[in-house]
C-alpha positions as CSV (number, residue, x, y, z in Angstrom):
1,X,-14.2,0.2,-11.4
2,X,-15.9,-3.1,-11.8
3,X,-15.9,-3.0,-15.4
4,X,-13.8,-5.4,-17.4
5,X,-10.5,-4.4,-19.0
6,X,-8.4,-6.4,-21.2
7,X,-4.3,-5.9,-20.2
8,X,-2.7,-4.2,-23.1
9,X,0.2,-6.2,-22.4
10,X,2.1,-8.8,-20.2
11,X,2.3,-7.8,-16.8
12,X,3.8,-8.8,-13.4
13,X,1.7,-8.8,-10.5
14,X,1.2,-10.9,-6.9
15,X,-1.3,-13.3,-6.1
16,X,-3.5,-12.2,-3.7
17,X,-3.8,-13.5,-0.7
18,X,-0.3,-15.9,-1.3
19,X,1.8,-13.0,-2.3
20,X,3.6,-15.1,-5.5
21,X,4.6,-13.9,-8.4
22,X,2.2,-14.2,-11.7
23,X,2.9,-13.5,-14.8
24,X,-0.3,-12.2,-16.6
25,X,-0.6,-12.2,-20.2
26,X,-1.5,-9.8,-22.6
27,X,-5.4,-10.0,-23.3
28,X,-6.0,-11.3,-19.5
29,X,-9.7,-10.1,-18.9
30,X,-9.4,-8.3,-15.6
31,X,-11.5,-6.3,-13.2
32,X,-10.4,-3.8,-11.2
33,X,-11.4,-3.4,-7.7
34,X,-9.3,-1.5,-6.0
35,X,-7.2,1.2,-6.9
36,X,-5.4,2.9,-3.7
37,X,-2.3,3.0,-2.8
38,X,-0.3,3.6,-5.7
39,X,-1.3,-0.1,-7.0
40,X,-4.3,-1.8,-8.1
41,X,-6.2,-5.0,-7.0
42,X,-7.5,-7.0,-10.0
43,X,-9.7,-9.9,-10.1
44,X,-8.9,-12.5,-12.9
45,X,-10.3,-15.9,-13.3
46,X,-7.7,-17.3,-11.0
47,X,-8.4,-15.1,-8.6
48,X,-6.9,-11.3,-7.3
49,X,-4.0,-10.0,-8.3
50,X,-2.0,-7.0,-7.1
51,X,0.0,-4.6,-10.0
52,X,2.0,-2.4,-9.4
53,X,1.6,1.5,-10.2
54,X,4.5,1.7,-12.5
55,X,2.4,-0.8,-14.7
56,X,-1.0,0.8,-15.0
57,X,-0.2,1.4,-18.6
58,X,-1.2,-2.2,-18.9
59,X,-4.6,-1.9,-17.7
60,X,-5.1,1.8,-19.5
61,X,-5.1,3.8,-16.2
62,X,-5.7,7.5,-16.9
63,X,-2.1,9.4,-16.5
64,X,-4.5,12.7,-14.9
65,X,-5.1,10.0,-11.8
66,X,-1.3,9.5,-11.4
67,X,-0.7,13.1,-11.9
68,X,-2.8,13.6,-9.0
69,X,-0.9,11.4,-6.5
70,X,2.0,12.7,-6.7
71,X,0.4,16.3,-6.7
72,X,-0.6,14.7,-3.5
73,X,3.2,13.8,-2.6
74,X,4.7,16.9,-2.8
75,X,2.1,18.7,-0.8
76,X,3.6,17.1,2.0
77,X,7.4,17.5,0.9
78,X,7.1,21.3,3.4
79,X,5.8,18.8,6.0
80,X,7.6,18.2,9.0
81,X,9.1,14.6,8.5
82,X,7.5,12.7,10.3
83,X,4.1,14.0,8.8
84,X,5.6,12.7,6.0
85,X,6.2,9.4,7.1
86,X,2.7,9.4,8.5
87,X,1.4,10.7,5.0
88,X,3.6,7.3,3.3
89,X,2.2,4.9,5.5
90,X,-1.5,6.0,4.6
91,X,-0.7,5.5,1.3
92,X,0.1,1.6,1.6
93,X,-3.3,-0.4,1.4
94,X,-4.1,-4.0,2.1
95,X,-5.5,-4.8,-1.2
96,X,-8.2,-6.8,-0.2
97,X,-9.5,-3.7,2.3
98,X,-10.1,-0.2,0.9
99,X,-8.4,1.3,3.5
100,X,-4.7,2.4,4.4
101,X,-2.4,0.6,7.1
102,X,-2.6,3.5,9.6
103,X,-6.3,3.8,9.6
104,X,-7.1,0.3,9.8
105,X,-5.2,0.5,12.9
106,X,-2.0,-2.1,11.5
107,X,0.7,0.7,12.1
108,X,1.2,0.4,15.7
109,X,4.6,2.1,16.3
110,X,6.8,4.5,14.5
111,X,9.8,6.1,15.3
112,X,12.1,8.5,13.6
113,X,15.7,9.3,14.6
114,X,17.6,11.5,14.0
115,X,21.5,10.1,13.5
116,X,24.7,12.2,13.6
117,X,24.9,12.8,10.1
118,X,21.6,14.3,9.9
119,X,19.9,11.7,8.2
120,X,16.9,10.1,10.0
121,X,16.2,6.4,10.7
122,X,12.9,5.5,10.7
123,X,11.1,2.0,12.7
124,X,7.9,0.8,12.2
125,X,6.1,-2.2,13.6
126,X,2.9,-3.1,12.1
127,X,0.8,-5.8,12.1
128,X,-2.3,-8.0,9.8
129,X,-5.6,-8.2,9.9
130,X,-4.5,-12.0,9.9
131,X,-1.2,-13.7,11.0
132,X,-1.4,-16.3,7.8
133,X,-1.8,-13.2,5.2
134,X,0.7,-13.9,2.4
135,X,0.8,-10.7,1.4
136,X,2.2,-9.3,4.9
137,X,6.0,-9.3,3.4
138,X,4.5,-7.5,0.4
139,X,2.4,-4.9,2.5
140,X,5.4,-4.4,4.7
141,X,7.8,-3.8,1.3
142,X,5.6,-1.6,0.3
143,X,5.4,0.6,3.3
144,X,9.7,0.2,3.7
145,X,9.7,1.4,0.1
146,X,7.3,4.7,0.5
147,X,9.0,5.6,3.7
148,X,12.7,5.2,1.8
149,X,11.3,7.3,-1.5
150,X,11.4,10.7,1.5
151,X,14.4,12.9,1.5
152,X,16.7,12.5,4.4
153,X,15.8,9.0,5.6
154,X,18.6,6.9,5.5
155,X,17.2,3.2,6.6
156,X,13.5,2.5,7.1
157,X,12.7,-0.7,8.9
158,X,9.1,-2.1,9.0
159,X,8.6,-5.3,11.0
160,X,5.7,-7.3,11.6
161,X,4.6,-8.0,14.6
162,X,1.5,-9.9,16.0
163,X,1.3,-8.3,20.1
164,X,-1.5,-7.2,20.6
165,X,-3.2,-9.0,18.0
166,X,-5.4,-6.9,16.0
167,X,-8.9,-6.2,16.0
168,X,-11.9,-4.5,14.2
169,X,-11.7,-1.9,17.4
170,X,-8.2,-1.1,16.3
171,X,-9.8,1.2,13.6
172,X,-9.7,4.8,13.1
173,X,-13.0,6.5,12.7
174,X,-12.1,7.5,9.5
175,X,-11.5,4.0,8.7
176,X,-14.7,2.5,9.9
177,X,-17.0,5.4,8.0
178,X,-14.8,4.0,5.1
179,X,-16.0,0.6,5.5
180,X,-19.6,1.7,6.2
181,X,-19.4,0.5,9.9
182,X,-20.7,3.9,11.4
């Protein structure tokens, strides 16, 4: 990380912190600086910018690192379920903050059940480290998606809430040694 890269090719991405759609062109000088999640956080001369997984080709990502998350992924497919949704939701990141949703303390709620047909329905309420982020709907999508990729979950819902309004005491342990803050 932190070492330039030239995009291969055109690419999609989201504005960070806006969440709008940018087109980046092939031969955009970018740097990464964070790669969790699934997606990576570049920083461009207008500023970060979020791609997605599925293009990593653009920005010459190793396939053995990709291989690896999903290695990751089916460890947990003998889970119980709801390990599993746990193990989705630490998968989402914000991209500006190199650590997951559930150990920064956004997830603050979630429920599985179990409907008639045997399929599961799954509710989670999150929240931001700031009620203006932009990229709230795309962290939310994100975490809807992941928890919708598990076998036998019919509807995930992921809403964004702001009561009680988060704070830095909200993190997990695990989080803060992440962030150097014990």
């Amino acid at each position: 990380m932190n070492q330039e890269i030239i995009l291969e090719r055109e690419v999609e991405a989201v504005q960070i912190p806006s969440g709008d759609a940018v087109t980046l062109p092939i031969g955009t000088p970018v740097v990464v600086t964070q790669t969790l999640g699934g997606s990576y956080t570049v920083a461009t001369q207008a500023g970060l910018a979020r791609i997605s997984a599925m293009d990593s080709d653009a920005l010459g990502i190793d396939e053995a690192e990709i291989q690896e998350k999903k290695e990751y992924a089916n460890a947990l497919k003998d889970a119980p379920l709801e390990d599993q949704v746990w193990g989705q939701l630490k998968e989402v990141y914000d991209p500006e903050i190199p650590v997951d949703i559930v150990n920064l303390g956004l997830v603050y709620d979630c429920v599985l059940t179990e409907k008639d047909n045997g399929k599961t329905e799954v509710n989670v309420k999150m929240t931001l480290t700031a009620p203006g982020c932009g990229m709230g709907p795309v962290i939310a999508a994100d975490a809807q998606a992941r928890v919708m990729s598990l076998d036998g979950i019919e509807d995930a819902q992921v809403d964004l809430v702001w009561d009680p309004v988060w704070n830095q005491d909200m993190i997990t342990e695990e989080g803060k040694m992440k962030l150097g803050m014990i």
